[in-house]
C-alpha positions in Angstrom: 11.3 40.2 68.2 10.4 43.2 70.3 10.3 43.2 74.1 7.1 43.6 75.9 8.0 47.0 77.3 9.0 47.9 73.7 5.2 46.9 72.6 3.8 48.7 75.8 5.9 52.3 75.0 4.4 51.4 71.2 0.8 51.2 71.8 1.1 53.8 74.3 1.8 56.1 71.4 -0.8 55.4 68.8 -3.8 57.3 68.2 -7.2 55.9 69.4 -7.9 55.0 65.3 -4.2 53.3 65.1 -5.1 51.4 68.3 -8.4 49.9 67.1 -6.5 49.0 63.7 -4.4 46.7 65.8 -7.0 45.1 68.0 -9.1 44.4 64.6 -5.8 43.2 63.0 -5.2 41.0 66.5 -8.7 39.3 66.6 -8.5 38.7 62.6 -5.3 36.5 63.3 -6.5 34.6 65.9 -9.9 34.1 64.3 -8.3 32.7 61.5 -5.9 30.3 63.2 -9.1 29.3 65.0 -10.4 28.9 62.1 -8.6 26.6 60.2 -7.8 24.7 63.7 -10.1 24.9 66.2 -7.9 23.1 68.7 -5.4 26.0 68.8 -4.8 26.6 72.4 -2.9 29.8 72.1 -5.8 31.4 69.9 -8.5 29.7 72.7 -6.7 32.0 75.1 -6.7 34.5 73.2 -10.0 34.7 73.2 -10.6 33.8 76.4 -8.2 36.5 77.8 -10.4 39.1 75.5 -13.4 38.2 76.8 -12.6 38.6 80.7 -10.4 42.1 80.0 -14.1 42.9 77.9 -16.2 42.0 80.6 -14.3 43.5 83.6 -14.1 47.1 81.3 -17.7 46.7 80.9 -18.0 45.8 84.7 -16.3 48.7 85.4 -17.6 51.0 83.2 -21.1 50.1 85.1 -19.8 50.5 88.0 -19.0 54.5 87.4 -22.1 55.3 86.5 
């Protein structure tokens, strides 16, 4: 398994359409292990983590203009 940093250097090197490939590949795994167990905690936090970085970009993103 790959370190963290090793991830970060990673993403930081993919183009804007390889990125969004990954996020849609991210939120299709989690959806599906939410899926078939809506229990999952990790997947909940997933989520729950997406939503907050979401809504503070959006935040800030209002906050520029």
């Amino acid at each position: 398994m790959k370190s963290p940093d090793d991830l970060w250097e990673e993403i930081g090197s993919l183009a804007d359409d390889e990125m969004l490939h990954v996020l849609t590949k991210l939120l299709s795994v989690y959806d599906q292990i939410l899926k078939n167990d809506p229990q999952n905690e990790e997947a909940a936090r997933f989520f729950q983590h997406l939503d907050n970085a979401v809504t503070q970009t959006s935040q800030c993103n209002l906050n520029r203009r």
